[in-house]
C-alpha positions as CSV (number, residue, x, y, z in Angstrom):
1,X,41.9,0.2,14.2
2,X,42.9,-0.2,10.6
3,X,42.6,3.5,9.3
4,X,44.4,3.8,6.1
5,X,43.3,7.8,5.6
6,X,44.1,10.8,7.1
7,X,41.8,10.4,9.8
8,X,44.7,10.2,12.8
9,X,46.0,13.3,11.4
10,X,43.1,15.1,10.9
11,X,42.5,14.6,14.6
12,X,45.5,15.3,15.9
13,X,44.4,18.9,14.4
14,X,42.0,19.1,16.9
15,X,43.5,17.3,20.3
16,X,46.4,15.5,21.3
17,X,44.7,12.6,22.7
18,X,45.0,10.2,19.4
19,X,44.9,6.4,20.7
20,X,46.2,3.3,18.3
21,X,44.5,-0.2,19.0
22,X,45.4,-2.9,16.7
23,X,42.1,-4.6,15.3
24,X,41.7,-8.3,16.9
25,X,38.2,-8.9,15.1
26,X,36.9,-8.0,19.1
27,X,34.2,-4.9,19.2
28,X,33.6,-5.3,22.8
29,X,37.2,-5.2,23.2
30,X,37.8,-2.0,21.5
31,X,35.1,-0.6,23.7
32,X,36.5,-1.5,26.1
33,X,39.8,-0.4,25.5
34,X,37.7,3.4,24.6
35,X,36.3,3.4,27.8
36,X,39.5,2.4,30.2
């Protein structure tokens, strides 16, 4: 949701399972989108 750092490939260090979401200025909808 807006990372500009190395976080995505940090993670990907440690599991395949790296999701993108673009930001809409919606929290419940990137919860939700984390918990489908």
């Amino acid at each position: 949701t807006g990372s500009t750092d190395a976080t995505k490939r940090i993670a990907a260090g440690y599991t395949d399972k790296i999701y993108d979401l673009t930001w809409n200025d919606d929290f419940s909808a990137a919860r939700n989108f984390a918990f489908s």
